[in-house]
Every structure is written in structure tokens, then in C-alpha cells.
C-alpha positions in Angstrom: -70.6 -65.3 -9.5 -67.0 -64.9 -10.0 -66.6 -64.8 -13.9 -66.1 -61.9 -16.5 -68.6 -58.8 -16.3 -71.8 -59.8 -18.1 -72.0 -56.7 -20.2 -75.4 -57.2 -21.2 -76.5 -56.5 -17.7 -73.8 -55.1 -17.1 -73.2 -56.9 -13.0 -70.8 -58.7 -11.3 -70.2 -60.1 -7.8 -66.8 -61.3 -6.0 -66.1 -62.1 -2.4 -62.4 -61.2 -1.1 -60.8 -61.0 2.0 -59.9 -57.6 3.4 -57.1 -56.2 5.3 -58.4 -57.3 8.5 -59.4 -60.9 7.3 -63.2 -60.4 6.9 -64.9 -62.1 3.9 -66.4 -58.9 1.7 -69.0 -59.6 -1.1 -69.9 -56.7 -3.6 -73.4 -58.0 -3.3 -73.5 -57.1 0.6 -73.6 -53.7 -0.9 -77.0 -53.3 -2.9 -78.9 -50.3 -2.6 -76.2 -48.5 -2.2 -73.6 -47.3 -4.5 -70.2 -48.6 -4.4 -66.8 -46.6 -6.3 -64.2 -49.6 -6.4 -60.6 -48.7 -6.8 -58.4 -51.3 -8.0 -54.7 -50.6 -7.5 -51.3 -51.9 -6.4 -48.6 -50.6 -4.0 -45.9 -50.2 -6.0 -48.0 -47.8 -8.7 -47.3 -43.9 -7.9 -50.8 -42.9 -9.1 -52.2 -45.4 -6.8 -50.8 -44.0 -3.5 -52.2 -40.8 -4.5 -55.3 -41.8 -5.2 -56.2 -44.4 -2.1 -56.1 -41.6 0.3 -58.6 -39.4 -1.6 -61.3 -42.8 -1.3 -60.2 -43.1 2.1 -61.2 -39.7 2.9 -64.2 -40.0 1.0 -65.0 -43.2 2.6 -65.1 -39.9 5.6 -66.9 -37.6 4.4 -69.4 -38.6 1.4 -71.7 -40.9 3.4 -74.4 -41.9 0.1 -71.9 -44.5 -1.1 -69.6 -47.1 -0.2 -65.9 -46.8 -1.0 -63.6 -49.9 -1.2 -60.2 -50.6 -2.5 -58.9 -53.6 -4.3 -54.9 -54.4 -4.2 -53.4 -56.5 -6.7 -51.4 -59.0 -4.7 -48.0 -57.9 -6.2 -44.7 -57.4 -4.7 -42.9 -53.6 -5.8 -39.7 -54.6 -7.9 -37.9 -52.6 -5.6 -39.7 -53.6 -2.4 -38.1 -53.9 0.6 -40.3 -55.9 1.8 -40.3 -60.0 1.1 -43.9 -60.3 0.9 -46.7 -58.2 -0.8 -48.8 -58.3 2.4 -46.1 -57.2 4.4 -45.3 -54.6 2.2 -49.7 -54.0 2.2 -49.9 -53.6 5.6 -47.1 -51.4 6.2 -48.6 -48.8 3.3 -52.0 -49.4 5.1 -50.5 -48.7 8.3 -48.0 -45.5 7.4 -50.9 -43.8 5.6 -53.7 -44.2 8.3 -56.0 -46.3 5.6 -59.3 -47.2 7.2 -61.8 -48.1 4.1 -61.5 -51.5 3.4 -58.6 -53.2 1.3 -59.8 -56.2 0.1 -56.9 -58.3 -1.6 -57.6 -59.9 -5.0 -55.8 -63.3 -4.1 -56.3 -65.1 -7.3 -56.3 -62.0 -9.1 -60.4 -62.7 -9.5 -61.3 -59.3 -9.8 -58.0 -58.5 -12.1 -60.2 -60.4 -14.9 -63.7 -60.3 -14.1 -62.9 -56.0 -14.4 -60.6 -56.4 -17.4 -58.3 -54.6 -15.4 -55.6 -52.9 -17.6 -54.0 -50.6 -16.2 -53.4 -49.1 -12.2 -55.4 -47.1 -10.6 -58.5 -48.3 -12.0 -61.8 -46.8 -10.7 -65.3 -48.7 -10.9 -68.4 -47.0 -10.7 -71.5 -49.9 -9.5 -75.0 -47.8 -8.9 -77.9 -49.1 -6.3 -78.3 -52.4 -7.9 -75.0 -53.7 -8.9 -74.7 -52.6 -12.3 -71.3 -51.0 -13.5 -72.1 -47.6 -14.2 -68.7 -46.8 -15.9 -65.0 -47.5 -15.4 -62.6 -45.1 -15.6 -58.8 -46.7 -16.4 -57.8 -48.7 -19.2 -55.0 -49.7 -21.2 -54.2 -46.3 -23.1 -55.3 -43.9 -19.6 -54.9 -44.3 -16.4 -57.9 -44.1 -13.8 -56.4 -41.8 -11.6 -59.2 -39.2 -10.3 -59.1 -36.6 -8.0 -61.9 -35.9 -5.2 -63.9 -33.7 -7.2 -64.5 -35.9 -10.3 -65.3 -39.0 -8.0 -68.0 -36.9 -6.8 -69.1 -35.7 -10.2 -69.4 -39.0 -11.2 -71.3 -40.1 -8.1 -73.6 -37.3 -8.8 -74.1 -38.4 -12.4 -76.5 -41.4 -11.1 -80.1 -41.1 -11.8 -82.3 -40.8 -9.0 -84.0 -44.4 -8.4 -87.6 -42.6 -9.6 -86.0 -41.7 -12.7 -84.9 -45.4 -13.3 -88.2 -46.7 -11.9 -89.6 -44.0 -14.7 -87.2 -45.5 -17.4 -88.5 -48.9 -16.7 -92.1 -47.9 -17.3 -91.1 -46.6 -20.4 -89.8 -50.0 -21.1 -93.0 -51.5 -19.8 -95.4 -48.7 -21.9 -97.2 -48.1 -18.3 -99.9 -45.3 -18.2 -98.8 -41.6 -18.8 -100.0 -40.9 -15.1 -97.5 -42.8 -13.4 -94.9 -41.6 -15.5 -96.0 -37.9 -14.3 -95.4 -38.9 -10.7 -92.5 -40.2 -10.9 -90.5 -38.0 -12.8 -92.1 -34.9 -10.3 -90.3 -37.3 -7.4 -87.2 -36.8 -9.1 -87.2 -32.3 -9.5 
């Protein structure tokens, strides 16, 4: 499903190919969460902000981090392709979470992309928990708040919990779950 975020639900799905020429689905990814950052080589905010997810992609092993690059050349590029001049940022800054490259610019529009960095928050089942970047800020984050936002996720007993609500279960049940979650 490679159209505009269904807001109502709230997911999305996209296959692109990464820097190493492997097809990657967002959907390959459920039950886990995913921080997507969108950005593009020639954006200053951007190079600061790709090695903090790929140091993250390290260290913080209860979600998966991937970067999206806008297939655009730098004006002042010395390079005379955008994946040359990809690779050769990939390769002088030791990036090893994957860069999957929006050829099409798909993911440009199914995120309403604004602005560069962009960074999309999807929880366990594929729903966009928030995105931080849009026309008026930038998305630029720094380590910590990428964390604080991870941490912001309800436990999966307190959405089972929410759902029973929803449903009007028994008061029991409800009891259980939300013990699961202190």
C-alpha cells in the first residue's frame, strides 16, 4: 500500500531499496517499533542527526531504526549523481542502519514530508505514533528525546486494556491487564 497515510488508522506501508540493494518493507517490521528518519544529504541538520539513529540502531535494541534519503543531488555537490554522492556520505561516516532510497519520492508523499530531517515514530503494529518535522520546525532530535519518545509507547497490555474498554469486556480482565503493565 503505497498511497497517502490513512489517518483514520493511522498506517502505512512502502517497500524501497536500501543502500546495499535489498528490497525493505515497513511491514517486515511489525511487532516491533520502528523510528523512520527521512532526510537528504545536502541538509546540515540531517548529517547531524543520521549518526545519532545509527548509533541508536547500536545501542537501543527494543526498536528498529531506518533512514530514508530523498534522492536529491546537493546544489553544490561535487558529485554528479545523488547516489554517488549517498554512498560516499554513507561511507565517510561509517553508516550501518539501513538507507533506504525513496526513488519515486513514494515516501516524500505518503509522509507529507515538509521539511528535512523528519522523524516518524510507527509503534508495534504499524500505526504512526507521531511525526516530529514539518513545514514551520524542523525534526531534528537529539538522542535523548528519540528515547523519550520511544519510551512514551504504551505497553501492549495497556493497549490490549484500551481495546477492552472499546469492547466493554468484564471489569476482571481489565484488572489483569493493567497489573501486567506496573
Amino acid at each position: 500500500n503505497e498511497s497517502k497515510i490513512d489517518f483514520e488508522t493511522k498506517k502505512t506501508d512502502f517497500t524501497l531499496i536500501d543502500q546495499n540493494g535489498n528490497k525493505v518493507s515497513l511491514s517486515n517490521y511489525r511487532g516491533k517499533k520502528v523510528v523512520i528518519l527521512y532526510w537528504a544529504v545536502w541538509c546540515p541538520p540531517c548529517k547531524e542527526e543520521v549518526p545519532i539513529i545509527n548509533e541508536l540502531s547500536e545501542e537501543y535494541n527494543d526498536a528498529i531504526f531506518l533512514t530514508i534519503v530523498s534522492p536529491t543531488l546537493g546544489e553544490n555537490s561535487e558529485y554528479k549523481t545523488y547516489q554517488e554522492e549517498i554512498a560516499a556520505y554513507i561511507q565517510k561516516n561509517n553508516i550501518e542502519v539501513p538507507v533506504l532510497i525513496d526513488e519515486g519520492k513514494k515516501c516524500l508523499d505518503i509522509y507529507g514530508i515538509e521539511r528535512y530531517p523528519c522523524t516518524i515514530f510507527v509503534d508495534e503494529y504499524g500505526d504512526i505514533r507521531e511525526k516530529v518535522g514539518s513545514e514551520e520546525k524542523s525534526g531534528k532530535l537529539t538522542k535523548e528525546e528519540i528515547i523519550k519518545k520511544l519510551e512514551e509507547y504504551p505497553c501492549l497490555s495497556w493497549l490490549i486494556l484500551k481495546n477492552f474498554n472499546r469492547l466493554r469486556h468484564n471489569q476482571l480482565a481489565k484488572i489483569i491487564i493493567k497489573k501486567q503493565c506496573i
